[in-house]
N, C-alpha and C positions, 0 to 999 in steps of 0.2 A: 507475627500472627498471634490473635489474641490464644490464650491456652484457656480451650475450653473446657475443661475440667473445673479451671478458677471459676469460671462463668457458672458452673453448674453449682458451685459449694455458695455463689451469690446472690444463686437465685431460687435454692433453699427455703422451704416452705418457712423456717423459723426466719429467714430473715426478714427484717421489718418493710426496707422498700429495695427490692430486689433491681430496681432500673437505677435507681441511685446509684451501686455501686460500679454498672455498667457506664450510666453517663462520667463517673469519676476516671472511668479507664480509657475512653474518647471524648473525653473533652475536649483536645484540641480540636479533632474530626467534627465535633458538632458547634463546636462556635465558629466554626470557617465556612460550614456550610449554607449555602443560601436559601435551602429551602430542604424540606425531611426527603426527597428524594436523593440527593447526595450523601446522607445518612446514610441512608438505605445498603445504596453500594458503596458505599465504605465497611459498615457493619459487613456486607457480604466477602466482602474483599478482606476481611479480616478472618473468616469461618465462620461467621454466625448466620445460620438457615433459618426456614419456618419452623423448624422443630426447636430448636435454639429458643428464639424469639417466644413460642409458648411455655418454655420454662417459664418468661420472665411475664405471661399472664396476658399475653399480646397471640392473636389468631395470625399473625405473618410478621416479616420484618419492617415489613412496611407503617406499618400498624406502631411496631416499636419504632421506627423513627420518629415518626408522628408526633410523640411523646416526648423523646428523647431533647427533638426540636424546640416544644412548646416549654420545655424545661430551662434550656440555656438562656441567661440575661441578654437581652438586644437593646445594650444601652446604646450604641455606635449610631443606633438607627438615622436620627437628627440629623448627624455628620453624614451620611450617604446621601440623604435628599437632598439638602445640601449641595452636592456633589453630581447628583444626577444628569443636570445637563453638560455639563463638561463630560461625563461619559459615554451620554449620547454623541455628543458631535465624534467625539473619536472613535464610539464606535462605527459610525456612518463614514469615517475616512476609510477603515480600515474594509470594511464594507465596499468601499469602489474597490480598493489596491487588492481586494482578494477576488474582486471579479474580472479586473482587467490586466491583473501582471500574468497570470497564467495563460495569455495570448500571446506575450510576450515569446516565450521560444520557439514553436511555431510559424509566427511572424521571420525573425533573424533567421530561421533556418530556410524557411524561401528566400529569403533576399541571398542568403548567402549561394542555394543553388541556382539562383536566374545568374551572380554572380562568376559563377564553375562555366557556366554555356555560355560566356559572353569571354571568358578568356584563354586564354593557351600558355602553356611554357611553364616557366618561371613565375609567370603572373600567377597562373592558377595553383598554383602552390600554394602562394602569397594568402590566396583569397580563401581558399581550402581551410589553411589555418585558423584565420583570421574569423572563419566563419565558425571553427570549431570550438574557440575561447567564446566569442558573442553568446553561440547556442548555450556553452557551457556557465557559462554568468547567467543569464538567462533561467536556466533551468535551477539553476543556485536561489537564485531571488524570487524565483516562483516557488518553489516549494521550503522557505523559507519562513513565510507567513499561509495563513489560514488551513483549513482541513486537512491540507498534507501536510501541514508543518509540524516536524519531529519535538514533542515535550523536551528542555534542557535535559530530564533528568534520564533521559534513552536515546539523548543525538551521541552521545561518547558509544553506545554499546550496539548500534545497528550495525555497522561494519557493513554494510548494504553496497554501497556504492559501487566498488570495484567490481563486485558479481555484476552490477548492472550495466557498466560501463563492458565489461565484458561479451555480455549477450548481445548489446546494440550494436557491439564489433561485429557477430558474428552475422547479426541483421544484417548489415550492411557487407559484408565480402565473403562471409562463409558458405554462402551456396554458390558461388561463384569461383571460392577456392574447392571448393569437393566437387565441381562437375570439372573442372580443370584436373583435379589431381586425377580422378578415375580416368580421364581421356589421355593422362601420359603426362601431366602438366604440373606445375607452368613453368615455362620457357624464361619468366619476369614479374617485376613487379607489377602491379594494378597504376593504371592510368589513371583512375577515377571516372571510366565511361563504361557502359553496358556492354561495348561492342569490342572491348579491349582483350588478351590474351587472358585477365583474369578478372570476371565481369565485375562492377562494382552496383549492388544496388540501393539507389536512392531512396524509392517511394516509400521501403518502410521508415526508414529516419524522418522522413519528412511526414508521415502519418501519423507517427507517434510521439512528434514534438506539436504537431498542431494538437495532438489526444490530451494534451496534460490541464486545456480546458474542461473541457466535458467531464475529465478523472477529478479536478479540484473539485466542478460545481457538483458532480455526482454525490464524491462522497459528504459533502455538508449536506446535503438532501441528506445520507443516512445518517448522520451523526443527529440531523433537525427531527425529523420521525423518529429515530431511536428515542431520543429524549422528551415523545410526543407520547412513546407507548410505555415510558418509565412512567409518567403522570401515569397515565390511565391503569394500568395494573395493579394487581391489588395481592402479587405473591410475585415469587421470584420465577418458580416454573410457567408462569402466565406471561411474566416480560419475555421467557427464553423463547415460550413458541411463538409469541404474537412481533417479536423483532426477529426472527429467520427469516418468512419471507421479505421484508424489509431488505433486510443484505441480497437476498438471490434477484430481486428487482433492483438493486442500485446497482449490481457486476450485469444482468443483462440488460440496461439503461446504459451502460458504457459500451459495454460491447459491441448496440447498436448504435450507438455514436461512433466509436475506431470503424468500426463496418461502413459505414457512411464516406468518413473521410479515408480509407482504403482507398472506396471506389472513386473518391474524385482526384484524389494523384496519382494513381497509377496512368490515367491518361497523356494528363500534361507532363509527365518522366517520360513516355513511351517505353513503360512498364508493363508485363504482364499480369493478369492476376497473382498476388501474392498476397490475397487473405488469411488462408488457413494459418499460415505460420505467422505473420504480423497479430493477429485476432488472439492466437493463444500466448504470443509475446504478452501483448496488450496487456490483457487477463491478469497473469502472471504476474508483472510489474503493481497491478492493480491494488490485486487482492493481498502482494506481499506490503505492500507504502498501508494500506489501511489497518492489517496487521503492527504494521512497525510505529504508528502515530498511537495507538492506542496501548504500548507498550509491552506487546509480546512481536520480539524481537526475534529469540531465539530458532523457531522455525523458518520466516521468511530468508533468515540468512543463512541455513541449512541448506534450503530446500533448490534457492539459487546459486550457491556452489555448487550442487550436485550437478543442476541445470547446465550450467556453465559448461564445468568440466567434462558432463556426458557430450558436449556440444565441438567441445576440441579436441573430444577425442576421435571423435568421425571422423574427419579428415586425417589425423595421426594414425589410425589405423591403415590407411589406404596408403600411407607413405611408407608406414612398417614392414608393406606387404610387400615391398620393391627388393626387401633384402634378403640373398639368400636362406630359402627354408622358411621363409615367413608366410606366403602367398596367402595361406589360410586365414591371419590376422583382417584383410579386409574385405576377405568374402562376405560377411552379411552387410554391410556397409555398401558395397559395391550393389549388392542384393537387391538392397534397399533404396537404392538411386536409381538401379533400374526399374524396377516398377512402380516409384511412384515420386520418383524425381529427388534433387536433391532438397528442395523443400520439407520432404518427408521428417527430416532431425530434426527441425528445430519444430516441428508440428508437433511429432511425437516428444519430445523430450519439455518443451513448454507446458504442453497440452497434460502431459502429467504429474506436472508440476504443478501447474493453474489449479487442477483436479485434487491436486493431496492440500494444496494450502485455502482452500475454497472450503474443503470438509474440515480444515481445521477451524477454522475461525465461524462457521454455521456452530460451533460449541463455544468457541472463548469468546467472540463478538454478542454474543446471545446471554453474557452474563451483564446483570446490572453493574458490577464491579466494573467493567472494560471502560464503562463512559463515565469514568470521576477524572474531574483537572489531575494532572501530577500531586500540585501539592495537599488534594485530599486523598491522596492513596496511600498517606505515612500513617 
């Protein structure tokens, strides 16, 4: 981060041209940029405010990129036009493959459960499997490319994965194991049916692998108007408030899309409602991937551990409370099954989840800084 102090002794009434010395200290940052908007939040992202910026004789930062822009040589220009339509067409390839690979998992993961109901034994094992790798490729290659796809310089440090693969374990057999264990259970393992000793349920995996549509196209909607209202702004506190609502309308634009497709698997599974706790999965997953693309990492993978683990330990308490002198360990667990199902944990434990990384990023998504490529945020 730039040391503003230096900045202040540069922009010093006696010095002769005070943005000079500024463009000398991001010059990389402003010859890479394509337009004083990337400036902008880079200077942000580096500590320089509106008040900063009037040191160096400029009414906001924006004002100073401006400058700063119209400053750097754009001899390269020639060679980009040039180069124009070879950009175009690849960007128009990558344009389909970021609209239609994210239907991709989805897709495999019905095929794979029409799959599960057409066999038994050994086969279904087979196919079980087989369906788990597809979806899991799948999900690999979808959020590999476009809006959800993790910068190089933050896929080493989200460590995300495992908490995720964890939850969608618990989507799938954890309310099935805690109404089992409070009832005395279970007697076995999970068969992979509803109706089994330890129920398994499908709808939400299957609701939430069709969801990774709606979740890719959403968040390019926020990332396209974020950088519709970085143009238009004319100070940094003017992007913060005029892009918040922007974010609470792209997480309730998904929401109502996972809500949609809830209600149309739970039928064809012969599922019960299982909104509440799918919905604030959903959320959750959501709002932590648009966090983590945009390189604050360190909360969404806090916040899903905790998620996680508050999640296995419901059930482990109820099993704690089998052993002499424990009983009390799964009394609010049990408590809490009883009155409002065992749905309840992952409703409550998502849903405050969804809730703390939602208020987080209404502040860091809100900075002009959060929307510069990787390699202008050095």
């Amino acid at each position: 981060m730039t040391d503003l102090s230096e900045l202040d002794r540069g922009a010093a009434p006696g010095a002769a041209d005070p943005v000079k010395v500024l463009l000398h200290r991001h010059r990389e940052l402003c010859e890479r940029a394509v337009d004083p908007l990337e400036i902008a939040a880079g200077l942000e992202a580096h500590g320089i405010t509106d008040r900063t910026a009037a040191r160096f004789r400029h009414r906001d930062v924006f004002s100073l990129a401006e400058e700063l822009y119209a400053r750097v040589p754009r001899d390269a220009d020639t060679a980009a036009d040039a180069s124009a339509a070879p950009a175009r067409e690849g960007d128009r390839r990558r344009s389909v493959a970021v609209l239609l690979l994210p239907l991709l998992p989805g897709t495999l993961c019905a095929a794979a459960l029409i799959a599960l109901a057409r066999t038994h034994g050994q086969t279904r094992l087979y196919a079980a499997t087989a369906g788990v790798v597809a979806v899991a490729l799948a999900l690999r290659a979808a959020l590999r490319r476009g809006p959800l796809a993790l910068p190089d310089a933050h896929a080493s440090r989200s460590a995300t994965g495992s908490w995720t693969c964890w939850l969608l374990v618990y989507a799938v057999l954890g309310d099935g194991l805690l109404r089992t264990a409070v009832a005395g259970g279970p007697d076995g393992l999970p068969d992979g049916t509803a109706g089994g000793d330890w129920p398994v349920a499908l709808a939400p995996l299957l609701a939430l692998t069709l969801a990774v549509a709606p979740a890719t196209w959403t968040a390019g909607l926020f990332l396209t108007h974020a950088r519709r209202k970085l143009a238009a702004s004319r100070g940094l506190e003017d992007f913060a408030a005029s892009v918040r609502p922007v974010l609470l309308g792209a997480v309730a634009l998904f929401l109502g899309a996972l809500a949609a497709l809830v209600a149309l698997c739970a039928p064809f599974l012969d599922a019960g409602p299982v909104a509440p706790a799918v919905l604030a999965l959903g959320v959750l997953l959501f709002v932590a991937r648009l966090l983590t693309v945009h390189g604050f990492t360190r909360a969404p993978r806090v916040i899903l551990m905790l998620t996680a683990v508050a999640q296995v330990l419901a059930p482990a308490t109820v099993f704690a409370a089998r052993l002499p002198g424990c009983a009390a360990l799964g009394a609010p667990v049990e408590a809490l099954t009883a009155a409002s199902g065992p749905s309840a944990v992952p409703v409550l434990t998502c849903g405050a989840g969804a809730l703390t990384l939602l208020v987080h990023a209404s502040r860091t998504l809100a900075r002009a800084s959060a929307h510069l490529r990787p390699e202008q945020a050095r």
